[in-house]
KOLLUM-29868 format. One record per atom (N, C-alpha, C): x, y negated, z negated; residue in three letters. Coordinates in steps of 0.2 Angstrom, whole numbers, padded with zeros to 4 digits, always signed. Atoms other than C-alpha are relative to their C-alpha. Layout:
BEGIN
XYZALA...
REM end
This chain:
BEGIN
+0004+0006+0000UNK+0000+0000+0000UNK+0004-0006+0000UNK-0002+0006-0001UNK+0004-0016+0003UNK-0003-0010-0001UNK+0003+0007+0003UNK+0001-0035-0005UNK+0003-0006+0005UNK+0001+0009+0000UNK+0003-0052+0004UNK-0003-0004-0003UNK+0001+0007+0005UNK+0003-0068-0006UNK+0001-0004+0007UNK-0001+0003-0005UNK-0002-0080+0010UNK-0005-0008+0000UNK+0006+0004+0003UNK-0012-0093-0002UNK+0003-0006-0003UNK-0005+0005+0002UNK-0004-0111-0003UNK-0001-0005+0002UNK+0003+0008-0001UNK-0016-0126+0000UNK-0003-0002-0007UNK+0003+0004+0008UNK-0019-0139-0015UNK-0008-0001+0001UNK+0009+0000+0001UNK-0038-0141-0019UNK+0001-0005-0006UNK+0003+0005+0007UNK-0047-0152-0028UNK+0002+0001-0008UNK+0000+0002+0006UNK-0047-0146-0044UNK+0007+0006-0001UNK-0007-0004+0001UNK-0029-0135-0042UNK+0008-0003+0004UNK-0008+0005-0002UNK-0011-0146-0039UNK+0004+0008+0003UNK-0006-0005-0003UNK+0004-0137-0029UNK+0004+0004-0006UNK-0003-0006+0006UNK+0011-0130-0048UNK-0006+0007-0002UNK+0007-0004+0001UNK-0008-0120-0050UNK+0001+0007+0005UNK+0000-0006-0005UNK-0006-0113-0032UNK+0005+0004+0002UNK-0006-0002-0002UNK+0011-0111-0028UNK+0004+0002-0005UNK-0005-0003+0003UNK+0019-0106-0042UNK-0005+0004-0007UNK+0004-0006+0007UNK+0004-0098-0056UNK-0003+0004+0006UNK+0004-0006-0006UNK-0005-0090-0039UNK+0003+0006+0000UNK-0002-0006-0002UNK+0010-0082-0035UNK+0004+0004-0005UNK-0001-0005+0005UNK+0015-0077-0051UNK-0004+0007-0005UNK+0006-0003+0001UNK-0001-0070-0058UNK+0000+0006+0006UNK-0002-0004-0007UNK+0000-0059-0038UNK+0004+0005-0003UNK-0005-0004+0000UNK+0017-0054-0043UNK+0001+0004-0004UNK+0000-0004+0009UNK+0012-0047-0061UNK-0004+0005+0001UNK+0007-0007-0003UNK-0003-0037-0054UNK+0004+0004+0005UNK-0002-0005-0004UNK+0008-0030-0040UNK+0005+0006-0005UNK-0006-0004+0006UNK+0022-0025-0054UNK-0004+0007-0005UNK+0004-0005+0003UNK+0009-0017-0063UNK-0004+0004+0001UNK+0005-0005-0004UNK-0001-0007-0052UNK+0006+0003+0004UNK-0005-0002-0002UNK+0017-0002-0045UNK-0003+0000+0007UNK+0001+0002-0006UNK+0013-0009-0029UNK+0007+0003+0005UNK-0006-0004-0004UNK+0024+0002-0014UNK+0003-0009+0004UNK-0004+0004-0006UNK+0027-0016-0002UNK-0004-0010-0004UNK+0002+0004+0001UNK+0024-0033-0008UNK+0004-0006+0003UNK-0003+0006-0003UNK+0027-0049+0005UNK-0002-0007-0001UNK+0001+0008+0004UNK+0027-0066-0003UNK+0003-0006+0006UNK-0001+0006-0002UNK+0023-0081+0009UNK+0000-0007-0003UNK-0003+0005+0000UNK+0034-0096+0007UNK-0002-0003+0004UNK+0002+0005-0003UNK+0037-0111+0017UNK+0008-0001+0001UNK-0008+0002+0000UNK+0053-0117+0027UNK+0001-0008-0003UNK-0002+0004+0003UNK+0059-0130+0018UNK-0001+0001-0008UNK+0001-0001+0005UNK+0057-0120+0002UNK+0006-0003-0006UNK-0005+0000+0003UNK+0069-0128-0012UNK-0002-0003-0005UNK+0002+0002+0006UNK+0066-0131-0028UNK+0001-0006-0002UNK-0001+0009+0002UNK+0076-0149-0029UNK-0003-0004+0007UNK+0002+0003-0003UNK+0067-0154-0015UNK-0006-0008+0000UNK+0004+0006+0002UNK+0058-0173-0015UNK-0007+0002+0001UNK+0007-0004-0001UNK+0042-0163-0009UNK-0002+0004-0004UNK+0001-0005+0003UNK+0030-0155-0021UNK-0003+0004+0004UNK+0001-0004-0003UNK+0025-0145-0010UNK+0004+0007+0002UNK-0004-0005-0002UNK+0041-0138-0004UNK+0004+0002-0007UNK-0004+0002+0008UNK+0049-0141-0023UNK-0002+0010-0003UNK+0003-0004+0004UNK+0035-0129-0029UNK+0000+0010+0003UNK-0002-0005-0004UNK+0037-0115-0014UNK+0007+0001-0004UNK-0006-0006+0002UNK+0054-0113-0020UNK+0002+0000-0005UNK+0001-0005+0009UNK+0051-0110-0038UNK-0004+0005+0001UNK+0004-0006+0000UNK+0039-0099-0033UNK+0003+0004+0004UNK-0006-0006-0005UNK+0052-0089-0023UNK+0004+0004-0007UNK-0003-0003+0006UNK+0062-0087-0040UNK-0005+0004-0004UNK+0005-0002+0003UNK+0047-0083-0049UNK-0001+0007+0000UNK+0003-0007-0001UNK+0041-0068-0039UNK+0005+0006+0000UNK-0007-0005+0000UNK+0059-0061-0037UNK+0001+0002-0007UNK-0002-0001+0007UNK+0061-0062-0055UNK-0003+0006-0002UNK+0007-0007+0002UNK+0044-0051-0059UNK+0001+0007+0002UNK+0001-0006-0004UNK+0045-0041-0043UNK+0006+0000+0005UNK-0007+0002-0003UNK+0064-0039-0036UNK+0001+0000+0006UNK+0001-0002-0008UNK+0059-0029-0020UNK-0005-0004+0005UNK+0005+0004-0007UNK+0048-0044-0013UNK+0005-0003+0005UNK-0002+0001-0007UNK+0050-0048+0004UNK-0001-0008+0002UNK+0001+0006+0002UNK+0050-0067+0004UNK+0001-0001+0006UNK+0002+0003-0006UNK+0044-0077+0021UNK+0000-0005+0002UNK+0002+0008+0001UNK+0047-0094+0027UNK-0002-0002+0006UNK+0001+0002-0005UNK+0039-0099+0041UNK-0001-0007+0005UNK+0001+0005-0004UNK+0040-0113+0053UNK-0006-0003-0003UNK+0008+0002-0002UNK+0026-0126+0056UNK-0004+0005+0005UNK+0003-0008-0006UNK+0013-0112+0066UNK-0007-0004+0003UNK+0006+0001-0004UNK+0002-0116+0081UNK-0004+0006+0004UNK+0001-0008-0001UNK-0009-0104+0086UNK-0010-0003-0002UNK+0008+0004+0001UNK-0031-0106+0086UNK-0001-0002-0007UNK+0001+0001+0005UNK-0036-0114+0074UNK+0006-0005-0005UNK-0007+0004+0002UNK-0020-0124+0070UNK+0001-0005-0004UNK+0000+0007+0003UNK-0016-0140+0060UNK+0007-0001+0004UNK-0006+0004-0003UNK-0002-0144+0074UNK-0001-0002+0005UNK+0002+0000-0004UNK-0007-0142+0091UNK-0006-0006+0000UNK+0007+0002+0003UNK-0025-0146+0086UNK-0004-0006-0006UNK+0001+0007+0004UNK-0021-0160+0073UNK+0002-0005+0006UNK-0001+0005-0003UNK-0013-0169+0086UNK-0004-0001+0006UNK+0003+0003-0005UNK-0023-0168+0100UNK-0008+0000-0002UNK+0008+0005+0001UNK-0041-0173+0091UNK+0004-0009-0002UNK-0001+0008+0001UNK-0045-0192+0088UNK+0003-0001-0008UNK-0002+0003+0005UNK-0042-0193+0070UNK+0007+0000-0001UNK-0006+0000+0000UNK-0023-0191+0070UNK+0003-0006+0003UNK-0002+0008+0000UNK-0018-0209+0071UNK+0004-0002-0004UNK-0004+0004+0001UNK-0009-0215+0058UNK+0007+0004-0002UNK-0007-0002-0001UNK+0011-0210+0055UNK+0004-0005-0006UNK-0003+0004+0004UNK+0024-0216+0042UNK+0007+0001+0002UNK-0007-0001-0001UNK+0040-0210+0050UNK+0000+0001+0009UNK+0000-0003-0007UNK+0036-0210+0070UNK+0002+0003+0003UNK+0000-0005-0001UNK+0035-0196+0070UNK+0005+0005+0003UNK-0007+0000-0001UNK+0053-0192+0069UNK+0002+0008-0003UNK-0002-0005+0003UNK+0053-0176+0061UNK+0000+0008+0003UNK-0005-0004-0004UNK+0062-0161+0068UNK-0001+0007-0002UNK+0002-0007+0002UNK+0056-0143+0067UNK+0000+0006+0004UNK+0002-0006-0002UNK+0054-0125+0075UNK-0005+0002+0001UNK+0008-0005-0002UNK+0036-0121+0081UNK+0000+0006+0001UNK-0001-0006-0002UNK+0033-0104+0078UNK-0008+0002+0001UNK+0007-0001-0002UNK+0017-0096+0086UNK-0004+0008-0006UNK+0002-0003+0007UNK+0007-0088+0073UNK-0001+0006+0003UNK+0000-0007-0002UNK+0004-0072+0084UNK+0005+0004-0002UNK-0007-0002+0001UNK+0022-0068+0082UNK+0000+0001-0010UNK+0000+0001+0006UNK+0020-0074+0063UNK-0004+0009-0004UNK+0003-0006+0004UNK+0009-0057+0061UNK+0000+0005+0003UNK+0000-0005-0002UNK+0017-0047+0071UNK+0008+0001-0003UNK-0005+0001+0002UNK+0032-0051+0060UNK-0001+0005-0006UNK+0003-0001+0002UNK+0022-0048+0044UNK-0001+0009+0000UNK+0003-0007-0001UNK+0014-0029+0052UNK+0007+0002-0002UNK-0007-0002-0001UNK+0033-0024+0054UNK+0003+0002-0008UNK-0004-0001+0007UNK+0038-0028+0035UNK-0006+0005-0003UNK+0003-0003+0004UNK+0023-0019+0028UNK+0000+0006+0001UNK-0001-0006+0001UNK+0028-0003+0034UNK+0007+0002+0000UNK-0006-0002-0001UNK+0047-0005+0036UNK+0002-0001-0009UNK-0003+0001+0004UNK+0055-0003+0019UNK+0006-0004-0001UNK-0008+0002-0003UNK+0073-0008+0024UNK-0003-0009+0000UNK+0002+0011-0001UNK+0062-0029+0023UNK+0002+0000-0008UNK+0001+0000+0007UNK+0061-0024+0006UNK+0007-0006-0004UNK-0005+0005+0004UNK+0071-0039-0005UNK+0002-0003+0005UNK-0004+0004-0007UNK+0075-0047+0012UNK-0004-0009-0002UNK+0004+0007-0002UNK+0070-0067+0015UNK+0002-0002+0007UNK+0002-0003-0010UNK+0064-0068+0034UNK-0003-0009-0001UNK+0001+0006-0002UNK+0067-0088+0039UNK-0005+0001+0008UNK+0004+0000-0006UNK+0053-0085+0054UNK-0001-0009+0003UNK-0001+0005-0004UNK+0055-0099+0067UNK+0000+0000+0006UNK-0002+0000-0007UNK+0053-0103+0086UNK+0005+0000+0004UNK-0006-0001-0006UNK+0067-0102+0100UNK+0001-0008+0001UNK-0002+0007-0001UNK+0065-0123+0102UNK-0002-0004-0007UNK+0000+0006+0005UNK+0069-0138+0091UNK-0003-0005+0004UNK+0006+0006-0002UNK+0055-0151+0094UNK+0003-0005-0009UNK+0005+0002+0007UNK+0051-0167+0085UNK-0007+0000+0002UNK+0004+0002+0000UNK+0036-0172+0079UNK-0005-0003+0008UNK+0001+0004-0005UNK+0034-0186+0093UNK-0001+0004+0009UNK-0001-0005-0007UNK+0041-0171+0108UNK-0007+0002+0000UNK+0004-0004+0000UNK+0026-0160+0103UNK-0008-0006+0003UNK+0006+0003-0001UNK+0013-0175+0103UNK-0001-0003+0007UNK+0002+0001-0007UNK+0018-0179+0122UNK-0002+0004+0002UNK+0002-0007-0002UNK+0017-0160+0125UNK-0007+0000+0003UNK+0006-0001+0000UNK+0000-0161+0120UNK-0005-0007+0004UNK+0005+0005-0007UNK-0006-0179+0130UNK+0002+0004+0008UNK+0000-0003-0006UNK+0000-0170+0145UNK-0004+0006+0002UNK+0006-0008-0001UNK-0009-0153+0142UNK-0006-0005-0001UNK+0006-0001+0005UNK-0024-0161+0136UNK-0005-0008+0007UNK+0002+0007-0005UNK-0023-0177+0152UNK-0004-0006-0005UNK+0001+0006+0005UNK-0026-0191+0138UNK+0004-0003-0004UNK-0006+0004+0006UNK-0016-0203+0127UNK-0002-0001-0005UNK+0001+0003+0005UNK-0016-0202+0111UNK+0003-0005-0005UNK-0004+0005+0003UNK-0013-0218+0100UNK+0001+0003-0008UNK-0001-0004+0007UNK-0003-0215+0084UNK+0006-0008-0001UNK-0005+0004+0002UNK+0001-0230+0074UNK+0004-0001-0007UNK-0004-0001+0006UNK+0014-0232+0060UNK+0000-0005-0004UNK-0001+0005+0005UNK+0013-0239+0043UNK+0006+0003-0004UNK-0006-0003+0005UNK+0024-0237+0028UNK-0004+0003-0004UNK+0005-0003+0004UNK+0023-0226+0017UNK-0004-0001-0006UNK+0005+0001+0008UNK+0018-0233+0001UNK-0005-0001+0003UNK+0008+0000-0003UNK+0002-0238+0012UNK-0003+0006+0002UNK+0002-0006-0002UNK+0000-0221+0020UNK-0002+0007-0007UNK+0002-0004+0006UNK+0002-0212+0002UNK-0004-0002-0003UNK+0008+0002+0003UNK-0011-0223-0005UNK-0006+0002+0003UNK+0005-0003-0001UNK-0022-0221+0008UNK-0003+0008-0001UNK+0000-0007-0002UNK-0020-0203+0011UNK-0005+0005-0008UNK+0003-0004+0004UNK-0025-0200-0009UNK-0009-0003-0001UNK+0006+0002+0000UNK-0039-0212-0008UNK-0006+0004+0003UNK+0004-0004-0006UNK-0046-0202+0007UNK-0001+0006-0002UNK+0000-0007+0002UNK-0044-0186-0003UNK-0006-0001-0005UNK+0004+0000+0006UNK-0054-0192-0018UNK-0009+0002+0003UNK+0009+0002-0004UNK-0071-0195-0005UNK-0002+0006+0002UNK+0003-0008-0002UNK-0071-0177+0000UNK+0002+0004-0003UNK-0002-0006+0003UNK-0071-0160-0005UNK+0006+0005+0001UNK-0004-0005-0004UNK-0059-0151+0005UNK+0007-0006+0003UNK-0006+0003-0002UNK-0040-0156+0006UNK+0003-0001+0008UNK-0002+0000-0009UNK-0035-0164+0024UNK+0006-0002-0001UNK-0004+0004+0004UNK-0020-0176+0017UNK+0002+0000-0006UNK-0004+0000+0006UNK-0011-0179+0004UNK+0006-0005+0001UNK-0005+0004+0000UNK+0003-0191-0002UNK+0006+0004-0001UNK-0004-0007-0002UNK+0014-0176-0001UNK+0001+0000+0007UNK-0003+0000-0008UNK+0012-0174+0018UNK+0005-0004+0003UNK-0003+0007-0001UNK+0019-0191+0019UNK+0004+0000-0002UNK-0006-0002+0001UNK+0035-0186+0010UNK+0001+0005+0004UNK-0003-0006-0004UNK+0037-0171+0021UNK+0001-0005+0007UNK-0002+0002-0005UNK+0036-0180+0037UNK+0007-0004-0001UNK-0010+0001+0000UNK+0054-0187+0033UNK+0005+0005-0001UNK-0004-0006+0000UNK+0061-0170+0031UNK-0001+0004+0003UNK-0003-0005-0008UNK+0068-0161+0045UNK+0000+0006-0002UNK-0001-0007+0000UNK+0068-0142+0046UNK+0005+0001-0001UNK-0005-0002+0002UNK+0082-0134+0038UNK+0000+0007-0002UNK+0000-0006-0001UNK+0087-0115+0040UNK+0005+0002-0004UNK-0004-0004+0004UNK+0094-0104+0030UNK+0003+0004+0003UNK-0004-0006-0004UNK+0110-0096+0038UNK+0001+0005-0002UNK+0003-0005+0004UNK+0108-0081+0025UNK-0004+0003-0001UNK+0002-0006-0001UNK+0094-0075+0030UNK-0002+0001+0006UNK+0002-0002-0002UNK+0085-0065+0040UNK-0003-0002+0006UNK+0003+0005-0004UNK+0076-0070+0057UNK-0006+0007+0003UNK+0005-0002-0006UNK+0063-0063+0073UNK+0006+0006+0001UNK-0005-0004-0003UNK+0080-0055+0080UNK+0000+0007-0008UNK+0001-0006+0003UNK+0080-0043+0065UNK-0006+0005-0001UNK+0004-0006+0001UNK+0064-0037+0065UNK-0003+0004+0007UNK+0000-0003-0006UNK+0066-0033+0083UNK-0007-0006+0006UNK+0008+0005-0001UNK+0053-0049+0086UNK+0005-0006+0005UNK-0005+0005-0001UNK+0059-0061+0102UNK-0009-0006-0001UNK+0005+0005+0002UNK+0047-0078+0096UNK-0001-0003+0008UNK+0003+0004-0007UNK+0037-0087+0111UNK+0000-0006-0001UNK-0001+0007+0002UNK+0039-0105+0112UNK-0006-0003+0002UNK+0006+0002+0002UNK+0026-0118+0109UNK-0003-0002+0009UNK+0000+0002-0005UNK+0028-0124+0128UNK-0004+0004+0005UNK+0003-0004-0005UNK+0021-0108+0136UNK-0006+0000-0004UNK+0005+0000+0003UNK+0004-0110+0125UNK-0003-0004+0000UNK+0008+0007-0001UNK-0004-0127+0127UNK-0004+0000+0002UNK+0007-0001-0007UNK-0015-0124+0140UNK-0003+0005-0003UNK+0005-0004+0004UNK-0020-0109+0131UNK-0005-0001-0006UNK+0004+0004+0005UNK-0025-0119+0115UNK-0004-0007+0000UNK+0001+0006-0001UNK-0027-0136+0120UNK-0007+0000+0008UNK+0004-0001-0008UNK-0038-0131+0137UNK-0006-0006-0001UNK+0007+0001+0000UNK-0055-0136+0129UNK-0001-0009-0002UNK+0000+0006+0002UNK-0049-0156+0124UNK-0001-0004+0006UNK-0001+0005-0006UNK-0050-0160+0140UNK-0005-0003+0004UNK+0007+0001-0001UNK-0063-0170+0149UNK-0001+0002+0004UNK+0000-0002-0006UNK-0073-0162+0161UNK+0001-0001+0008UNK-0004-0001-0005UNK-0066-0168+0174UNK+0007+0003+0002UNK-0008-0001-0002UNK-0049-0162+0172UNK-0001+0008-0003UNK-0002-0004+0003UNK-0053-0148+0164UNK+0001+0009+0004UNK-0002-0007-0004UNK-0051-0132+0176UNK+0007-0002+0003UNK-0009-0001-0002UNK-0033-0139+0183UNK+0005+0002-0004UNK-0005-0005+0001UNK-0019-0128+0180UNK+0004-0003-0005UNK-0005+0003+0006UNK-0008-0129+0165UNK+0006-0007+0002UNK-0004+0007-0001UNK+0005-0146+0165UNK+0004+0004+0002UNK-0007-0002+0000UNK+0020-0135+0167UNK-0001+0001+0011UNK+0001-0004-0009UNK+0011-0126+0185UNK-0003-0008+0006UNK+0002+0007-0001UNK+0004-0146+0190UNK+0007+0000+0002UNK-0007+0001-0001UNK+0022-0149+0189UNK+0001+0000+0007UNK-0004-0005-0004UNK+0029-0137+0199UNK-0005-0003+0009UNK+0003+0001-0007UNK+0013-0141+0214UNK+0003-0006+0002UNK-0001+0008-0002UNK+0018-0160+0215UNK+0008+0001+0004UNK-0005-0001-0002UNK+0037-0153+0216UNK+0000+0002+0009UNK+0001-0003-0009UNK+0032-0144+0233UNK-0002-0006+0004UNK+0002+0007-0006UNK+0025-0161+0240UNK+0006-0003+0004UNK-0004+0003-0002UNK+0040-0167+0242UNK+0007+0003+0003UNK-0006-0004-0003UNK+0057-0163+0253UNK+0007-0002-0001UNK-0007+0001+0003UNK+0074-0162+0246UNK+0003+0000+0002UNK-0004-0001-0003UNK+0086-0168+0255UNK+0008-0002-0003UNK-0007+0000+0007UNK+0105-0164+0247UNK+0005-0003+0007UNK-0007+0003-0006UNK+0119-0177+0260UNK+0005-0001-0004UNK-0007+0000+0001UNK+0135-0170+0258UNK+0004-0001+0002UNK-0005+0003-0004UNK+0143-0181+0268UNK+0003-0005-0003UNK
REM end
């Protein structure tokens, strides 16, 4: 048998030390106790316990925590992940994603969540993951900004994203939290946007679990298709566009 711990959005009435570090502890006491055969514990890349993020602060106590309990956990940190259903792809190409505190400067590995659970299947029946930590990441470095042309291209619209500072952007962000029920922001997110994806060359990757990762570039048009207006919306993905407009034209190379 086998346990994932894959639970690590703040809520209303539970902070990032609730979820992130008594969730996965409480998980990791039950699994020890019922002598759990595979137990894999999802972290977060950028997990580091001195981190200025509690978010990420709180992930990488909870890394120590669950190894302490249960020594043979298999610890995960995964990219930002796009894939249906997204908060990447699918934040940037709706209307509400407008305001920014770092122009969107931040520099990361998009990994596609397909691969993320076919990463996953693999450690719950192989042994040999057992006590491993598996930095799961994509093939290309993007920022922020790369991904969100990505997405006006695929999607044939522009969208605007304007920048405040952040002491503005963290006020508003918590203000906005207070009016609804359901966590969209935080004055956390707002600190992470200025911190860049950093990999851990001691561990683990896709290449060991025999997993080659697909990049975010070949999957737009898959996700992004339905943002588009109906007029545009049956033409061929940006990348195959491309390629047609290439043919119009005749290249002529004088090597005189």
């Amino acid at each position: 048998m086998a346990v994932f711990n894959s639970f690590s959005d703040e809520a209303r009435n539970f902070d990032f030390d609730d979820v992130n570090i008594e969730g996965a502890e409480r998980i990791a006491e039950a699994v020890a106790k019922y002598d759990i055969d595979r137990f894999v514990h999802m972290s977060s890349y950028n997990a580091d316990k001195n981190s200025p993020s509690a978010f990420f602060r709180t992930k990488g106590r909870a890394e120590e925590v669950v190894r302490d309990i249960f020594p043979e956990t298999t610890i995960v940190r995964p990219a930002p992940v796009f894939g249906f259903e997204d908060k990447l792809l699918h934040k940037l190409a709706g209307v509400t994603n407008l305001i920014t505190s770092n122009h969107m400067r931040e520099r990361f590995w998009p990994v596609h969540a397909i691969d993320i659970g076919s990463a996953l299947a693999v450690m719950a029946e192989d042994d040999t993951t057992a006590s491993e930590t598996y930095e799961l990441h994509g093939p290309k470095n993007y920022s922020m900004a790369e991904i969100a042309a990505m997405v006006d291209k695929e999607i044939i619209k522009h969208r605007r994203h304007i920048n405040l500072p952040p002491s503005i952007t963290k006020r508003a962000a918590d203000m906005y939290n207070r009016l609804i029920w359901w966590s969209e922001t935080s004055s956390d997110s707002v600190v992470r946007e200025f911190i860049d994806q950093k990999i851990d060359p001691t561990a683990k990757t896709f290449k060991d679990l025999g997993i080659e990762p697909g990049a975010i570039d070949n999957f737009t048009f898959q996700y992004l298709q339905g943002y588009r207006s109906s007029s545009f919306y049956d033409l061929p993905p940006a990348t195959e566009r491309e390629k047609r407009e290439e043919r119009k034209y005749v290249h002529v190379i004088d090597d005189q």
